[in-house]
C-alpha positions as a printed Julia matrix, in Angstrom:
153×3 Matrix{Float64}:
 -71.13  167.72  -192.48
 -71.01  166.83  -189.03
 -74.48  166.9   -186.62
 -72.19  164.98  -184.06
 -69.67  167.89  -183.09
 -66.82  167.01  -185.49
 -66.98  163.11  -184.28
 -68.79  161.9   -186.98
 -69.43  163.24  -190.62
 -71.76  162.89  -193.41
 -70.75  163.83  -197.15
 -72.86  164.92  -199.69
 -72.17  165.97  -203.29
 -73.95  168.99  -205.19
 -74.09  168.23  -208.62
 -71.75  170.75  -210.59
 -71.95  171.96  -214.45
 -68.38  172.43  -214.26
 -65.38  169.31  -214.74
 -62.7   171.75  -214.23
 -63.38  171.84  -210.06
 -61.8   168.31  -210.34
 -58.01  169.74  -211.3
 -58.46  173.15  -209.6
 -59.81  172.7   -206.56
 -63.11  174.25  -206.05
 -63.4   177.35  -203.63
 -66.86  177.5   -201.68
 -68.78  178.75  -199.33
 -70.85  176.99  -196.5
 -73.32  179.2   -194.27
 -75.99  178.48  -191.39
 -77.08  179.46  -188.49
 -79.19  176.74  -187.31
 -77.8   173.54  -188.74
 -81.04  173.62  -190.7
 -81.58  176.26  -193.41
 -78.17  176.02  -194.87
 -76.76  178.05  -198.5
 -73.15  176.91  -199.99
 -72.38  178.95  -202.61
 -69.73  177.55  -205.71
 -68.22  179.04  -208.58
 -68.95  177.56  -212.05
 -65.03  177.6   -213.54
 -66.36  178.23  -216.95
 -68.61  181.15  -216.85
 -67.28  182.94  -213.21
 -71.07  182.83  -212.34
 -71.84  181.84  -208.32
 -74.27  179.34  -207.88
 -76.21  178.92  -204.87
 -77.47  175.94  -203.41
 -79.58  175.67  -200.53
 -80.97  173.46  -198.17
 -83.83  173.84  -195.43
 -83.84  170.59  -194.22
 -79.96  170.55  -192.3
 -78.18  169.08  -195.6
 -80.29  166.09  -196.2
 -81.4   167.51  -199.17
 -80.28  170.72  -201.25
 -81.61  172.63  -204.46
 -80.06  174.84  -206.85
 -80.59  178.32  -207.33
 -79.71  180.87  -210.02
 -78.86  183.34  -207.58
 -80.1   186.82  -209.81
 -77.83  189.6   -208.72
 -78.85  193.85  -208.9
 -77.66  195.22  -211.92
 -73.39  195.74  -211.45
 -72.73  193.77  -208.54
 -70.51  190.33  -208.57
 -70.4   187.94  -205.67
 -67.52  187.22  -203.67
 -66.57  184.2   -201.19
 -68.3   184.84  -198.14
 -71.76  184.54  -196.9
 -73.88  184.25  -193.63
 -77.31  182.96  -192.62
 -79.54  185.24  -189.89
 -81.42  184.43  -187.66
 -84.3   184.23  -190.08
 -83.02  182.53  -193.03
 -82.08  185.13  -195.12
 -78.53  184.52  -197.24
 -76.46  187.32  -196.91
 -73.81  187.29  -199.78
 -70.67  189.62  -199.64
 -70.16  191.39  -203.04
 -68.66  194.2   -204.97
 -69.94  197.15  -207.52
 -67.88  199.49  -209.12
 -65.13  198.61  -206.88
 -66.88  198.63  -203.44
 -68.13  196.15  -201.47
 -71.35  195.77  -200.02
 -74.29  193.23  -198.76
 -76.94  191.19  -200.77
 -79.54  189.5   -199.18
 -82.37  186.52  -200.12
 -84.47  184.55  -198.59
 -85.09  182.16  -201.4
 -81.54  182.12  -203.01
 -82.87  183.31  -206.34
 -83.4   187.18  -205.85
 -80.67  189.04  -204.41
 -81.23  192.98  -203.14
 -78.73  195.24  -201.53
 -78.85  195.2   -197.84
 -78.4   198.59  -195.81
 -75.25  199.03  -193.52
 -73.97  201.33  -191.56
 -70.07  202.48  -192.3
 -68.13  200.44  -195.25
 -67.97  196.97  -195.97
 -65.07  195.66  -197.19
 -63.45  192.15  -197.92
 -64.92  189.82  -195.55
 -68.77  188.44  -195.31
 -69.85  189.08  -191.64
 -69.71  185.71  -189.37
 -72.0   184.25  -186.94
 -69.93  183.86  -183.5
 -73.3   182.66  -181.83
 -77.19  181.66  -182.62
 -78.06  185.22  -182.34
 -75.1   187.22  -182.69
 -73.06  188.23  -185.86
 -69.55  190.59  -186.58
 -67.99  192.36  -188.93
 -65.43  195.37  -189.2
 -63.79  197.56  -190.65
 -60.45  199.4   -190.45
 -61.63  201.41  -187.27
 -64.86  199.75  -186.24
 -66.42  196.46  -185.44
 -69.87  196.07  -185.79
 -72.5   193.69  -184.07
 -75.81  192.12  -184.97
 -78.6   190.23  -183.47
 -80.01  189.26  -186.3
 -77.32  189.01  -188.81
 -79.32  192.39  -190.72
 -79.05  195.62  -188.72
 -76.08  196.31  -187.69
 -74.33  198.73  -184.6
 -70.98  200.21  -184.43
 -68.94  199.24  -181.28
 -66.17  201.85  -180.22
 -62.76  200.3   -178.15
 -61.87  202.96  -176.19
């Protein structure tokens, strides 16, 4: 992590129940808004479960969470932090993609959106301002949680 703008870095290591990351490579995801409350969110190799590990303090220290999931859905790469803390995991039920959101980490609920959601988490561009589309829309956020359509004409 860098609080320097990329001229300095700092490196920390989450402690891991898996040994296979080591000859696999280990696929995660990093999300904040602030440079404060911060989630990364790694896949255990052996049981496919997503753990999340966050950190309100800007990465100096970090805890790990059991993220608990509504019944049918699976998480995917892909997560965002809004503007109030809340984690915002992309993942999939019954073959359709779709929004969970926690403040804490632990307890995940679906999150209301307008139009579809497909592969990719939305992403904070700004502070106060998130994205994400679909095939014939892109949709904007203040907050990272309600979401408006913008039509290209």
């Amino acid at each position: 992590m860098s609080r320097t703008g990329g001229r300095s870095w700092q490196k920390t290591v989450l402690d891991r129940e898996s040994e296979d990351d080591r000859s696999t490579g280990c696929e995660f995801d990093l999300a904040t808004t602030d440079g404060r409350t911060l989630f990364a969110t790694l896949p255990d190799e052996r049981s496919g479960v997503r753990r999340v590990y966050r950190s309100v303090d800007g990465a100096v220290t970090w805890k790990p969470e059991e993220p608990r999931l509504p019944d049918g859905w699976v998480v995917h790469a892909g997560s965002t932090v809004t503007v109030d803390g809340t984690h915002v995991l992309l993942a999939e039920r019954e073959s359709r993609f779709g929004l969970l959101t926690s403040r804490d980490g632990r307890a995940y609920a679906p999150l209301a959106v307008d139009g579809p959601v497909h592969h990719d988490a939305p992403r904070a561009v700004a502070s106060d301002r998130w994205v994400r589309h679909d095939e014939r829309t892109a949709y904007l956020s203040d907050d990272g949680l309600h979401w408006r359509p913008l039509y290209i004409g």
